[in-house]
NUVEX-118759 format. One record per residue (C-alpha): residue number from 1; residue in three letters; x, y, z. Coordinates in nm, 2 decimals, always signed. Example, Ala and Ser with C-alpha at 12.3 -4.5 7.8 and 13.67 -1.06 7.14 Angstrom:
% NUVEX-118759
  pos  code      c1      c2      c3
    1   ALA   +1.23   -0.45   +0.78
    2   SER   +1.37   -0.11   +0.71
//
This chain:
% NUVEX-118759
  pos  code      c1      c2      c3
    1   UNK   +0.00   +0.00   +0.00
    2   UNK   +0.28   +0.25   +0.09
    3   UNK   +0.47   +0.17   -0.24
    4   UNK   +0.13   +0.24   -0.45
    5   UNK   +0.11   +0.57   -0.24
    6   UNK   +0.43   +0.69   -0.33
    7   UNK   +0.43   +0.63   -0.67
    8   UNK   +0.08   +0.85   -0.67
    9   UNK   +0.26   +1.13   -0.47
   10   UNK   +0.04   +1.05   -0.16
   11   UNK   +0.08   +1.13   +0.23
   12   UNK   -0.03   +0.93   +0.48
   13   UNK   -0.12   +1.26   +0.62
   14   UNK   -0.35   +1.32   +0.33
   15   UNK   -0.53   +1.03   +0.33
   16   UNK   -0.91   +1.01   +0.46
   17   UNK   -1.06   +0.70   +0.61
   18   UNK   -1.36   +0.56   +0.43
   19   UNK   -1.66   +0.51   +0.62
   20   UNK   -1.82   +0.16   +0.55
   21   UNK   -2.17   +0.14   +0.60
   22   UNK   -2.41   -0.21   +0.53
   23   UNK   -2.74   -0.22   +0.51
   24   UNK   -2.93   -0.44   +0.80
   25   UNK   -3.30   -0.53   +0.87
   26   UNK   -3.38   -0.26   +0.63
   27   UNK   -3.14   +0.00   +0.84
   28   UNK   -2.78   +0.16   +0.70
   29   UNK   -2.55   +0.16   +0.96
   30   UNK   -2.22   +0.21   +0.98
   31   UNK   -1.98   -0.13   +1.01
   32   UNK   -1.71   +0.03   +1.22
   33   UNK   -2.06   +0.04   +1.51
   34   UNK   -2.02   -0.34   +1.50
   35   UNK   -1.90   -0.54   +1.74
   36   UNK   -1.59   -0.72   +1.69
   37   UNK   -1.80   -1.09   +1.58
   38   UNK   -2.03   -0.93   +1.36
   39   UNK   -1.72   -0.70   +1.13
   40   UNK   -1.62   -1.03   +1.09
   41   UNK   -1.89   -1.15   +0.94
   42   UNK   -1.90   -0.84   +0.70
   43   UNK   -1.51   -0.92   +0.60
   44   UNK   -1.64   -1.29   +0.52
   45   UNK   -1.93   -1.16   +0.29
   46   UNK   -1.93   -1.30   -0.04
   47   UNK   -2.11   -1.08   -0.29
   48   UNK   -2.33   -1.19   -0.58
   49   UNK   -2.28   -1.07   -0.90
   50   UNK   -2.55   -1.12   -1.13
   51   UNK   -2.35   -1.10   -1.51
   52   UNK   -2.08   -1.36   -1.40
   53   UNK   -2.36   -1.62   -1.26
   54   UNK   -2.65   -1.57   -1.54
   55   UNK   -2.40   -1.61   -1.87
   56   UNK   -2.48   -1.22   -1.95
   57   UNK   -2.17   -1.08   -2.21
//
């Protein structure tokens, strides 16, 4: 990550953290509110996608 910031011309310093949020029981909330059992779960999502599955081009 520090290499691929570098060659960009990036600081740390001017970097700003991206806020995660997941949708659940019809809510958005924010994934950094989990607890520590249920980010895991988030990190272990697999997402569907539709075009690879159906044979769409």
């Amino acid at each position: 990550m520090e290499n691929e910031l570098q060659k960009y011309g990036i600081k740390n310093s001017d970097r700003t953290k991206c806020e995660v949020w997941t949708r659940v029981m019809g809510y958005h909330r924010p994934v950094d509110s989990f607890n520590i059992g249920k980010q895991g779960e988030v990190m272990e999502r697999k997402y569907f996608d539709e075009k690879k599955c159906c044979g769409h081009k």
